[in-house]
C-alpha positions as a Python dict, from the first residue, in 0.01 Angstrom:
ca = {
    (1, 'X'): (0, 0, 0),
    (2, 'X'): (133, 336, -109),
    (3, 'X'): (116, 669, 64),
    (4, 'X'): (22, 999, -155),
    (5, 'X'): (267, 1272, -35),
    (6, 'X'): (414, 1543, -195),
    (7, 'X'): (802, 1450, -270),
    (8, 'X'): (1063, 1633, -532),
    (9, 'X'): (978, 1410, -790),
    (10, 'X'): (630, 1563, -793),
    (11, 'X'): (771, 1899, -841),
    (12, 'X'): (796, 2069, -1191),
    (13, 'X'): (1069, 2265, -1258),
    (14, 'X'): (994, 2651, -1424),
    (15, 'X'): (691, 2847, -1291),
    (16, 'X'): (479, 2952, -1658),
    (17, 'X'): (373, 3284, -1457),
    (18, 'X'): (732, 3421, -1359),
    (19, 'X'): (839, 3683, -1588),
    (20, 'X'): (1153, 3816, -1541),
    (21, 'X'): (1162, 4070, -1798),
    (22, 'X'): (842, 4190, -1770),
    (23, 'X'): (707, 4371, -2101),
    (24, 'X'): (442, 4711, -2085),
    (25, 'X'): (265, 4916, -2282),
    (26, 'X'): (180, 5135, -1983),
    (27, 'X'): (391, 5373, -1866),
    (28, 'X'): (457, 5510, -1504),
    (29, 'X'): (633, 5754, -1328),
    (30, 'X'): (868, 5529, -1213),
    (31, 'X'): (962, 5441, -1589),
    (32, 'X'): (988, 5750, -1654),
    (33, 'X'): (1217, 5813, -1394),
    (34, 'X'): (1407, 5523, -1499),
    (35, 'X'): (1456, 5640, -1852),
    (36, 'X'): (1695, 5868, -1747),
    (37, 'X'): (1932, 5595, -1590),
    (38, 'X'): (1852, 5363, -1868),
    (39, 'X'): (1988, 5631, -2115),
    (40, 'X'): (2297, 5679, -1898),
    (41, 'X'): (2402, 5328, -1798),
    (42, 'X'): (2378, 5289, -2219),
    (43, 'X'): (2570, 5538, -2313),
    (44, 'X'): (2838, 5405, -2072),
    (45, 'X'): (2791, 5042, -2189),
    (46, 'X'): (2780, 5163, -2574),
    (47, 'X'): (3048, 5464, -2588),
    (48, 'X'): (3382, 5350, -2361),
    (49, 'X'): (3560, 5654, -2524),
    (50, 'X'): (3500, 5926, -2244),
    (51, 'X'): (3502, 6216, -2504),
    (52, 'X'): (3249, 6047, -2757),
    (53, 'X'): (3064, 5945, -2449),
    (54, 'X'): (3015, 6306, -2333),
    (55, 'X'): (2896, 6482, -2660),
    (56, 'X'): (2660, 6167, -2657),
    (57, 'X'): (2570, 6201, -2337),
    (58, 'X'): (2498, 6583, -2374),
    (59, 'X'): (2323, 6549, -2693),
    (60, 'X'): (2099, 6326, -2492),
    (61, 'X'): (2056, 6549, -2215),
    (62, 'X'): (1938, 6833, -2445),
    (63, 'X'): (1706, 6624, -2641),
    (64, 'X'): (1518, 6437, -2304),
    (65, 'X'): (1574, 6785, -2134),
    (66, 'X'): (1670, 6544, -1809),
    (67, 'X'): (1805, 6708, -1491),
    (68, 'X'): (1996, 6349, -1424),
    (69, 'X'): (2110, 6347, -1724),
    (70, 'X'): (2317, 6682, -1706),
    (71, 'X'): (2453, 6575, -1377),
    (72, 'X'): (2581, 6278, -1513),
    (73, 'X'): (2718, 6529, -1849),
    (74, 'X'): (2858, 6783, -1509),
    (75, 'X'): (3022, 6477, -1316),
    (76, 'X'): (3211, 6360, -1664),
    (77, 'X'): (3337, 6693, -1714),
    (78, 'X'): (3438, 6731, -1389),
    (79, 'X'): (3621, 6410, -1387),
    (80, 'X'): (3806, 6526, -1727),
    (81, 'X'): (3907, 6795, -1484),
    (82, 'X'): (3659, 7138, -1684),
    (83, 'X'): (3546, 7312, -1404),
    (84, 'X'): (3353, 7528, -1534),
    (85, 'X'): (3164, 7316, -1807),
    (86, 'X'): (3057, 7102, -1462),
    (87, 'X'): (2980, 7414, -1298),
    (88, 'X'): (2741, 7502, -1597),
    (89, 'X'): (2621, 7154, -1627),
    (90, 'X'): (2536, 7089, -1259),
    (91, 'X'): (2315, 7515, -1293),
    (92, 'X'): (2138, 7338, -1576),
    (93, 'X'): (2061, 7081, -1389),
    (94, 'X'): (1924, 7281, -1117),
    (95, 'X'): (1716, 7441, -1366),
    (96, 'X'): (1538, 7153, -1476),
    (97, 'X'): (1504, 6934, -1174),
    (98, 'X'): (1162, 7030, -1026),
    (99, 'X'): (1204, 6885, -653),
    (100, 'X'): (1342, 7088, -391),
    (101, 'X'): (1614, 6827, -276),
    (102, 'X'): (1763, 6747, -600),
    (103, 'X'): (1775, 7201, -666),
    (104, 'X'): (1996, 7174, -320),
    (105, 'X'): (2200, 6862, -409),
    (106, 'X'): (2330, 7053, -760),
    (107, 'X'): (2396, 7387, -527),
    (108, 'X'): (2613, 7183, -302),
    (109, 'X'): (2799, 7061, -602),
    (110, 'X'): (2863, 7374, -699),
    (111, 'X'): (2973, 7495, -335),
    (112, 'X'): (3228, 7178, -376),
    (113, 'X'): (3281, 7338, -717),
    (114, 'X'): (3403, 7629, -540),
    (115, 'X'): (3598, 7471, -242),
    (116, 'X'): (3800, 7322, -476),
    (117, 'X'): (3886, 7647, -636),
    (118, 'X'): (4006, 7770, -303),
    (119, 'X'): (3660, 8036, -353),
    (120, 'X'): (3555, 7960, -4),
    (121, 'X'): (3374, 8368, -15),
    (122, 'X'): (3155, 8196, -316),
    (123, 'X'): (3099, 7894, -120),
    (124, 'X'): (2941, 8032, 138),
    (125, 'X'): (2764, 8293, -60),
    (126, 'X'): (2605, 8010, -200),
    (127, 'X'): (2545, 7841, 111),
    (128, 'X'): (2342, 8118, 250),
    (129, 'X'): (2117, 8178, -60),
    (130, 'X'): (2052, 7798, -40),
    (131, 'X'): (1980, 7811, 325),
    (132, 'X'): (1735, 8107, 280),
    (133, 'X'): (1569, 7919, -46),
    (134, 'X'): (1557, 7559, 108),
    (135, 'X'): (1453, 7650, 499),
    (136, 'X'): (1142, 7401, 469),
    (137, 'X'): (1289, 7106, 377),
    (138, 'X'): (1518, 6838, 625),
    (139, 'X'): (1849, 6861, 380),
    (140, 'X'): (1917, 7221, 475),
    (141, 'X'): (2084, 7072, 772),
    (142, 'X'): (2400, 6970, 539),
    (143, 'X'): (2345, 7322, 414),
    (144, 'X'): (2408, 7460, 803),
    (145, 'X'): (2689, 7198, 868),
    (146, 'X'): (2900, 7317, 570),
    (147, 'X'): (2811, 7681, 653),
    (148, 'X'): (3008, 7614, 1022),
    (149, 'X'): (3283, 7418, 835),
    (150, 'X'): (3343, 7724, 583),
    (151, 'X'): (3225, 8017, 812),
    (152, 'X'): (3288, 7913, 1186),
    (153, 'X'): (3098, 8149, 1390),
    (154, 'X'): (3337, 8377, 1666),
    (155, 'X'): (3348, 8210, 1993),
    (156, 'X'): (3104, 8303, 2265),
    (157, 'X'): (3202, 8605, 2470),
    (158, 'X'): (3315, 8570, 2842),
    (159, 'X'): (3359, 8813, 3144),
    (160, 'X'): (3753, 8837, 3183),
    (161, 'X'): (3808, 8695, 3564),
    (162, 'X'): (3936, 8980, 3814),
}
C-alpha cells in the first residue's frame, strides 16, 4: 500500500507565470524616472571613449531635457578635470530638476565646485542663498553643517576673571 505525499519528484521545474523581464505598454512615473538611468548606464555600456561618451551624453541630455542626465554630463566633465563646463552643467541641472532636494544637491555641487577652487567667499555665498531658499525642507541641515565648516561662527564672549 502506497502513501500519496508530496516528494521532489512531484515537483515541476519553471513556474509559466514568472516573468523576469516583464514587457508594458503602460507607462509610469517610475519608468519614466528610470529612462533617465537607462539612457545613462547605455551610453556608458555603448560609448567607452569618455570624449564620444560626453557629446553623446549631452546630446541626450538636451534632447530628453533630463536634470539626471546633465549631472551625469557635469560629473564627466568634472572628472576630465573642466570646471567650469561642470559648474554650468550641474546650474542646468538645477534648472530643470523640479524637486526641492535634488535644486539643493546641484547647489552643493557647486559649493564643492568652489571649495575646490580655493573660492571659499563663493561657497558660502552660496550656502546662504541655499539656506534662505531651502529653509522648509530636512536637507538644509547639510546646508548649516558646511556653513560652520566654511564660516565658523566667533566664539562666545566671556567676562575676563578679576
Amino acid at each position: 500500500m502506497s502513501i500519496n505525499v508530496l516528494s521532489w519528484q512531484n515537483i515541476v521545474i519553471g513556474d509559466p507565470l514568472y516573468r523576469p523581464f516583464k514587457t508594458t505598454t503602460v507607462r509610469t512615473n517610475a519608468m519614466v524616472k528610470d529612462r533617465d538611468y537607462k539612457l545613462i548606464r547605455y551610453a556608458q555600456s555603448r560609448f567607452p571613449d569618455p570624449e564620444i561618451r560626453l557629446a553623446e551624453l549631452l546630446k541626450a541630455a538636451e534632447r530628453t531635457k533630463s536634470g539626471t542626465v546633465y549631472e551625469m554630463v557635469a560629473f564627466h566633465t568634472l572628472e576630465g578635470g573642466n570646471n567650469e563646463q561642470a559648474a554650468k552643467g550641474f546650474r542646468r541641472a538645477k534648472e530643470l530638476f523640479t524637486d526641492s532636494a535634488d535644486k539643493l544637491r546641484q547647489d552643493l555641487h557647486l559649493v564643492e565646485l568652489e571649495r575646490r577652487r580655493d573660492k571659499i567667499p563663493d561657497a558660502i555665498k552660496i550656502l546662504k542663498q541655499a539656506k534662505k531658499v531651502y529653509k522648509d525642507i530636512p536637507e538644509v541641515k547639510a546646508v548649516e553643517g558646511l556653513l560652520t565648516i566654511l564660516d565658523p561662527p566667533s566664539p562666545p564672549l566671556t567676562k575676563p576673571k578679576n
